[in-house]
C-alpha positions, 0 to 999 in steps of 0.5 A: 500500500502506498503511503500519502505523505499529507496523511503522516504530516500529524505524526511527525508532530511528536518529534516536531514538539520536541517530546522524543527524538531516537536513533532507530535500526529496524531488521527487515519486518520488526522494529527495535529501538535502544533503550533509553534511560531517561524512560521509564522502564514500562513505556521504553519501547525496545522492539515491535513487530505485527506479523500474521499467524493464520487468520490473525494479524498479533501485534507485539511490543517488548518493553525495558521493564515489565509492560501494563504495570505503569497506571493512571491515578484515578481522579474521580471525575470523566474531565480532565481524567489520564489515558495511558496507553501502547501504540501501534500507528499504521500505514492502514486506511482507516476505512480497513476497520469500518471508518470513513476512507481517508479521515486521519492516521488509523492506529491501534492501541492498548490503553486504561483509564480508571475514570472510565470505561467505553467498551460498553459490549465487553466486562473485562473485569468478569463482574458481570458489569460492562461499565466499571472496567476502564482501569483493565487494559482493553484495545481500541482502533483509533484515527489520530489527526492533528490539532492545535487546540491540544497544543501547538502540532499536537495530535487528538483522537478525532471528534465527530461534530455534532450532527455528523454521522460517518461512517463507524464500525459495529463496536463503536462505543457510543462516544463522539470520536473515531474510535472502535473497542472491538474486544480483542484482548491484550497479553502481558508477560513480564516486557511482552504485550500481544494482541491477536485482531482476526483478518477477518474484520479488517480490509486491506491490509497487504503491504502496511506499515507500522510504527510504536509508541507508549504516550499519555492522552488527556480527556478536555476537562470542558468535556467538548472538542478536541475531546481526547488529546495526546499529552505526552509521548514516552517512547516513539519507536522508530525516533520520527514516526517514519513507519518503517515496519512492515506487517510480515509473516511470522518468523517459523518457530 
């Protein structure tokens, strides 16, 4: 798949804002980075990869120190509340998972946010309640554009204006951002994160590329748009958010 380059003029935003800037050295598929001591040990990215298994696409990330163990403190109220979260930005249309073709960066996350829950069709927790588990880690598709209301170059999950109706996948969760909590469940052991995302609920994905990063995101605390900005990068994989991953076959064991 061919990249458009206006639709990666937002990611390079991050490094832009001075937030991260790394070597980076990739093999032919997976992404690595070197460790960086001035980040914390849960959000320093050390390598990536997206590989097909099956009819599976898994997603990985390893981490210096043990991955999920780094949460937000909760602060009783939905604005103004922390998201942090693992990232994998891609090269995919967002059209790929059911959103409107062309509308931003489409990026796959693993995130927790105590303060709430939106995966309103999922109990993450096995209390029988679908509204009490934001705080458990849970995965999202997210498309990511740019705008300065976050900060200068800074980047948000896109909102949907008010009386807008495009285009959404079946698990959208009700809220007014493109954003989709398809359910897909993410693997901690120690430094490893791995989610699996059956093919089968994605478009085209041959020849996509990808990249990583750990970050924060902060809910306005006006509750109005840009609802959901990027705060803080911990970690940009790849040091300018060149994509330079590819989604490949996984290595035989």
């Amino acid at each position: 798949m061919k990249r458009k380059r206006p639709r990666y003029a937002a990611v390079r935003a991050w490094v832009a804002l001075g937030w991260l800037s790394l070597a980076w050295s990739a093999g032919a598929h997976e992404l690595q980075a070197a460790s960086q001591a001035a980040v914390h040990p849960s959000w320093d990215v050390l390598h990536a990869r997206v590989t097909t298994e099956g009819r599976q696409l898994v997603f990985h990330m390893h981490t210096r120190g043990p991955a999920g163990r780094e949460l937000p403190a909760p602060s009783g109220r939905f604005g103004g509340s922390e998201v942090v979260s693992y990232v994998w930005p891609t090269s995919l249309d967002p059209a790929a998972v059911g959103f409107e073709e062309k509308a931003g960066i489409l990026a796959f996350a693993v995130t927790s946010h105590p303060d709430f829950d939106d995966t309103p069709l999922f109990d993450e927790n096995g209390d029988g309640k679908v509204d009490n588990d934001g705080a458990r880690w849970h995965s999202h598709w997210v498309v990511l554009v740019r705008d300065d209301a976050c900060g200068k170059d800074a980047l948000k999950v896109k909102d949907i204006p008010e009386g807008r109706t495009p285009p959404l996948p079946p698990t959208w969760p009700g809220v007014p951002l493109l954003i989709d909590s398809p359910g897909y469940a993410p693997v901690f052991d120690g430094g490893s994160l791995t989610v699996r995302v059956p093919m089968a609920r994605l478009g085209d994905w041959q020849g996509a590329r990808f990249d990583a990063v750990t970050a924060a995101l902060r809910v306005n605390a006006n509750l109005h748009a840009p609802m959901l900005c990027v705060r803080q990068v911990f970690k940009v994989a790849s040091g300018d958010l060149s994509l330079p991953g590819r989604i490949s076959p996984a290595a035989p064991r």
